[in-house]
Structures are given as structure tokens and as C-alpha cells.
C-alpha positions as CSV (number, residue, x, y, z in Angstrom):
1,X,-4.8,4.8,-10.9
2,X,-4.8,1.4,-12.4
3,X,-1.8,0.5,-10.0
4,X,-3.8,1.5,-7.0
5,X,-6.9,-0.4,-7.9
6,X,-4.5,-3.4,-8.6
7,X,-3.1,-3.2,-5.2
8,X,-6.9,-2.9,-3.7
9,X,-8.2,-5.5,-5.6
10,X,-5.2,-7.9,-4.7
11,X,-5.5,-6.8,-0.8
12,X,-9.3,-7.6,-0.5
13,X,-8.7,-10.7,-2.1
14,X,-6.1,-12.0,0.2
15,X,-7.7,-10.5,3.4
16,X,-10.7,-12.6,2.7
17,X,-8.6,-15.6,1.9
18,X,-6.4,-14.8,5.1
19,X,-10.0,-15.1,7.3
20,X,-11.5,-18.0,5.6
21,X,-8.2,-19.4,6.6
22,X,-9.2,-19.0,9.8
23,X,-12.6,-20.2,9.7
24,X,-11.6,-23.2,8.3
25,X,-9.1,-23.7,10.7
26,X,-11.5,-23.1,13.1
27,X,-14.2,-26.1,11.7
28,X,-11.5,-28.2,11.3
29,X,-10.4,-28.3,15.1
30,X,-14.1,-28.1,16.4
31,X,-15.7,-25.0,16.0
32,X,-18.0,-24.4,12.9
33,X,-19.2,-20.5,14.0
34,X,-17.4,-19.1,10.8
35,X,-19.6,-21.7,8.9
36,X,-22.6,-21.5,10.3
37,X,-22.8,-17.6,10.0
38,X,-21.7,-18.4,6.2
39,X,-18.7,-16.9,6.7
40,X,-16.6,-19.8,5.2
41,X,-16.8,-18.3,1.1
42,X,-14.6,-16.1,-1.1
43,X,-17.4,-14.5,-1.6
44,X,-16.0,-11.1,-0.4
45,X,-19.3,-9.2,0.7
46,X,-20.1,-10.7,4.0
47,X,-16.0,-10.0,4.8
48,X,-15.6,-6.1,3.8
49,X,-15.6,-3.7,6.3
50,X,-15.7,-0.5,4.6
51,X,-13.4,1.2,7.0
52,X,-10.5,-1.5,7.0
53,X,-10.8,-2.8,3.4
54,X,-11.5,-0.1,1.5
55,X,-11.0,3.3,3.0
56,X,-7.6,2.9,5.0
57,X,-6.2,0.8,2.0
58,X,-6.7,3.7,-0.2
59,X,-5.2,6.1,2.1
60,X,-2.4,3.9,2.5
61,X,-2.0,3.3,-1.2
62,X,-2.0,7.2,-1.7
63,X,0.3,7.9,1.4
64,X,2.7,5.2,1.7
65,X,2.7,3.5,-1.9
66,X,1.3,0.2,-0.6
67,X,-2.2,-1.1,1.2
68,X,-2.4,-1.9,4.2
69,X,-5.9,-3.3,5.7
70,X,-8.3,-6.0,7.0
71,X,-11.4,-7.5,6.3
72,X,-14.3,-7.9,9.3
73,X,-12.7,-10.6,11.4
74,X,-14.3,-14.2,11.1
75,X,-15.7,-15.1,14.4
76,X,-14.1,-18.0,16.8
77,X,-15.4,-19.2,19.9
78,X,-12.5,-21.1,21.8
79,X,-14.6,-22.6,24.0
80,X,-16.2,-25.0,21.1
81,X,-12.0,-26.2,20.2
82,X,-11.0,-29.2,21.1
83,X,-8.5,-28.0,23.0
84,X,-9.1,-24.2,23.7
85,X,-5.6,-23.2,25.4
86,X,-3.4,-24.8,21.8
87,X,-6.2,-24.6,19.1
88,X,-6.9,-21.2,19.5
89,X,-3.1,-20.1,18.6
90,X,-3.1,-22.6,15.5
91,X,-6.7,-20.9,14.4
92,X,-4.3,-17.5,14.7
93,X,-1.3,-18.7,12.9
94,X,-3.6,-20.1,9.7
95,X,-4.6,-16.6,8.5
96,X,-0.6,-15.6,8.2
97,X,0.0,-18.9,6.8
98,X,-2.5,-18.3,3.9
99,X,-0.6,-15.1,3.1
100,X,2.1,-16.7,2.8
101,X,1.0,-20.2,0.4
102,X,-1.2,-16.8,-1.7
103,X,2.2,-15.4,-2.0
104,X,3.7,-18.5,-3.3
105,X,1.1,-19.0,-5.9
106,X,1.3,-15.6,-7.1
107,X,5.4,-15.8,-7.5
108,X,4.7,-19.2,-9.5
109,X,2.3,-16.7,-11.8
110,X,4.5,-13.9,-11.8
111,X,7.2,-15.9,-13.1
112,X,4.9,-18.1,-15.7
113,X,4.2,-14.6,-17.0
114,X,7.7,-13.7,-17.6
115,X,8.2,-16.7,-19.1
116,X,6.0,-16.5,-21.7
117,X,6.0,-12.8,-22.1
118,X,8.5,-11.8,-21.2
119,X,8.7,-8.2,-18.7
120,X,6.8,-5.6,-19.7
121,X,8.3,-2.5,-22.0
122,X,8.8,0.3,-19.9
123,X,8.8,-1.7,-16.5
124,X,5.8,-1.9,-14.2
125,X,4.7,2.1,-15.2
126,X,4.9,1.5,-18.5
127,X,2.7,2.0,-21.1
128,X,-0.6,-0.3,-20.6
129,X,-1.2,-3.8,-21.6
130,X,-2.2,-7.0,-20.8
131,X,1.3,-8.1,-19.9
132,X,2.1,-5.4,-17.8
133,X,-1.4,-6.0,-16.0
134,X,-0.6,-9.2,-15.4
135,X,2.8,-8.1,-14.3
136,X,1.7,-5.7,-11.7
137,X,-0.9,-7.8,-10.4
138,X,1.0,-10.9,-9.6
139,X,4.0,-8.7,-8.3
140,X,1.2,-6.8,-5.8
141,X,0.4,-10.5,-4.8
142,X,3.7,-11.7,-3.6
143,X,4.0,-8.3,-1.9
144,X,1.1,-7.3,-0.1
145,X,0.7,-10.8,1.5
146,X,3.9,-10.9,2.7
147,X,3.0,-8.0,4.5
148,X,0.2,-8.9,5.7
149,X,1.9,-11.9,6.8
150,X,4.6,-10.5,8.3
151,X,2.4,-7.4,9.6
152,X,-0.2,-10.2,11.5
153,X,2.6,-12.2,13.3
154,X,3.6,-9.0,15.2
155,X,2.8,-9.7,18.6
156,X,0.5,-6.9,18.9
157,X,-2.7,-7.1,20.0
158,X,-5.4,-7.6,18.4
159,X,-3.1,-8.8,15.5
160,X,-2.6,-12.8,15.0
161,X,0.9,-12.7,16.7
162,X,-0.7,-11.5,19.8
163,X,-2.7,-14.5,20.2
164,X,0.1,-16.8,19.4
165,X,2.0,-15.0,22.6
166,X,-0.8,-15.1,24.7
167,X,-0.8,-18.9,24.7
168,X,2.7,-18.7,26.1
169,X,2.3,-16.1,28.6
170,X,1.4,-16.7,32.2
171,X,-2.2,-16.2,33.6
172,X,-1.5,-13.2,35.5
173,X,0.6,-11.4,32.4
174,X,-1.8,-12.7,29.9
175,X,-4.5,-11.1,31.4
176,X,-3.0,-7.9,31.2
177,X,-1.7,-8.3,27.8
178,X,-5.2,-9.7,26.9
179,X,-6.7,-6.4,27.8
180,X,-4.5,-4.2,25.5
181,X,-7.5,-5.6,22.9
182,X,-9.9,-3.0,23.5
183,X,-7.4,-0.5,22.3
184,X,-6.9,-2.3,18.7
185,X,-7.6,0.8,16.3
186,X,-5.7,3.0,18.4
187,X,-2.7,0.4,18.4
188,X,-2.9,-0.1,14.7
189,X,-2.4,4.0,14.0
190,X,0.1,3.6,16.5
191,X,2.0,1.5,14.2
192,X,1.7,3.5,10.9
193,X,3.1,6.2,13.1
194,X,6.2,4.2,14.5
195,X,6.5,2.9,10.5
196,X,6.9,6.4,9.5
197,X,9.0,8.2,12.6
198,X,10.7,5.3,14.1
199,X,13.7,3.4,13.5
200,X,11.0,0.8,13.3
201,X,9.9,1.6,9.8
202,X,13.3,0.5,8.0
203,X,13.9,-2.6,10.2
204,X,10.5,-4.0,9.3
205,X,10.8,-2.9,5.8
206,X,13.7,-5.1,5.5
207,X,11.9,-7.6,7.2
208,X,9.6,-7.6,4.4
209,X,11.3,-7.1,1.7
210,X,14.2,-9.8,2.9
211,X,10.8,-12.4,3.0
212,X,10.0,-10.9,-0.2
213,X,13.0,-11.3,-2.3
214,X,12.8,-15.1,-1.7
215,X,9.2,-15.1,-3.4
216,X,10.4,-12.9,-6.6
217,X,13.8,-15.1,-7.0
218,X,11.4,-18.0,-7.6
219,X,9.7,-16.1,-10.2
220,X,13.2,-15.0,-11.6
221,X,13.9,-19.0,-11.8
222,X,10.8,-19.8,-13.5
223,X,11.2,-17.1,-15.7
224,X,14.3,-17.7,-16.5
225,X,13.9,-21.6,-17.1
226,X,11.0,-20.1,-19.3
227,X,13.5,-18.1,-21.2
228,X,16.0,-21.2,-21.5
């Protein structure tokens, strides 16, 4: 139980960092919505959705052995960008990139940890303590938002890829592809079904986990020039 609620913890925190990211992207290329609705805090109330950041993490902690989820999305209005038609694709790309910087930061703290302490007796489901806490919890960070990041540059609407696509697309296909939106909850179930029956689930696994393992051997560096 203390592993799931690690993994919740660490996924609400980095879905609310991955939407400020946004937001702030957002303000800084002309459009201060996000801000002005006080979205623009790490405060994570005014982001949860009950559905997406607690509920379906849970399920997918208990089912598939990680979380998977989103926070309420931080609102964007194009037309107030600069340039509507290429800011609206960087506004996408920052919540991805967030994930990815979080999962830096957490490697650096994984492997600070292991170079102080040392890894926990008995591995990550070992008996508790402080170090094995800390352990878990920086571990969960490096994975979980590369997932995320990995997960939101799928070109699948209404994922962040999608948008990033779209700019590239032309009108006629765009519209079409545009209008795949309404369907997003259906599209997202979609995917935990071609994760678990498909030939899909390994390939993006290793996707993951190949973006992964370049986070953790910087903690094994650090931990090991801690060790030195």
C-alpha cells in the first residue's frame, strides 16, 4: 500500500507540474487564461479531476503496476498567441517537456540518495524506512514521467502529440483528425486495451523503459561517484 500511494502521490505531482507547464508556456507566448483563472500554482486542488487523477491511477496502479492519469487540463485559447498556427504546438510540447526536466531532477535525487545511503536492505519491498522511502519515491519520479512523457507525445488525440501533428497536417486532413477530439475518453481506454492485447504494449514498454534507463544510469553515476 505504501508503494501505491507513493506512485499516486508522485503522479498528481507531476500532472500538475506537466499543466502549469503549459500555462506558463501559454503567458509566456501571449495568452494569460491559465493565469487569470489562477490556474498557474502547484497548488494541486484547482488541477484534480477526481476521475483522471485519482480514480483511474488507482485502478491502474492495482491492474497494471504503474499510474497512469491526468489532471483537469489548463485552458488555452490560441487565438490570444502570438502566432496561433506555431505557438499553439510549443504550448503542447511544454507539458511533455516538464516530464521530462521532473524526471531529471528526480534521477539527480535518486542517485544523491544512494550516495549517501546507500540502496535499501531488501530492495525497494523491503522492510520500511526512510531510505527505502526515499528510494521508491525518487525511482517512481524518473518513471512515471517518463511515461507520461512519452505517453503525451503519442500523436493521439486529445493527447499533446496530437496537437503537435495537427500543426503539420493539411487543412482538409486536419480537420478530420481535429474531430477525433470528441472521442478522447473513448481513445484513451482504447489504448490501455491495445497496451494489454497488442503487440503495442511491449514495443511501447521498451520505448519507455529504453528513455528510462538513461535517467537511472545517471543516478547509478552519481551514486557511484558518491560511493568513490
Amino acid at each position: 500500500m505504501e508503494l501505491i500511494l507513493i506512485q499516486v502521490l508522485v503522479l498528481v505531482f507531476s500532472v500538475v507540474v506537466h499543466e502549469v507547464a503549459h500555462g506558463w508556456s501559454a503567458l509566456k507566448l501571449g495568452d494569460d487564461t491559465a493565469l487569470r483563472l489562477g490556474r498557474l500554482t502547484l497548488n494541486p486542488l484547482p488541477h484534480i479531476d477526481p476521475v483522471g487523477s485519482i480514480v483511474v491511477p488507482l485502478i491502474m496502479a492495482l491492474t497494471m503496476g504503474f499510474p497512469i492519469g491526468w489532471a483537469k487540463p489548463v485552458p488555452v485559447n490560441p487565438g490570444r498567441l502570438h502566432n496561433p498556427n506555431d505557438d499553439h504546438p510549443k504550448v503542447a510540447a511544454a507539458g511533455p517537456a516538464s516530464n521530462l526536466l521532473l524526471a531529471f531532477i528526480f534521477a539527480v535525487l535518486l542517485g544523491v540518495t544512494i550516495a549517501v545511503g546507500g540502496y535499501p536492505a531488501g530492495g525497494p519491498h523491503g522492510e520500511p524506512s526512510p531510505l527505502r522511502f526515499l528510494f521508491n519515491m525518487f525511482q517512481w519520479g524518473v518513471f512515471i514521467n517518463v511515461i507520461l512523457a512519452v505517453f503525451n507525445l503519442l500523436p493521439i488525440p486529445p493527447l499533446d502529440g496530437s496537437w503537435i501533428l495537427s500543426r503539420f497536417l493539411p487543412p482538409e486532413p486536419r480537420a478530420r483528425y481535429e474531430n477525433l477530439r470528441r472521442y478522447g475518453m473513448m481513445i484513451f481506454f482504447g489504448f490501455i486495451l491495445l497496451m494489454n492485447y497488442t503487440p503495442f504494449g511491449p514495443l511501447f514498454r521498451s520505448v519507455y523503459m529504453g528513455v528510462a534507463n538513461q535517467y537511472f544510469n545517471i543516478a547509478e553515476t552519481i551514486g557511484r561517484l558518491g560511493g568513490s
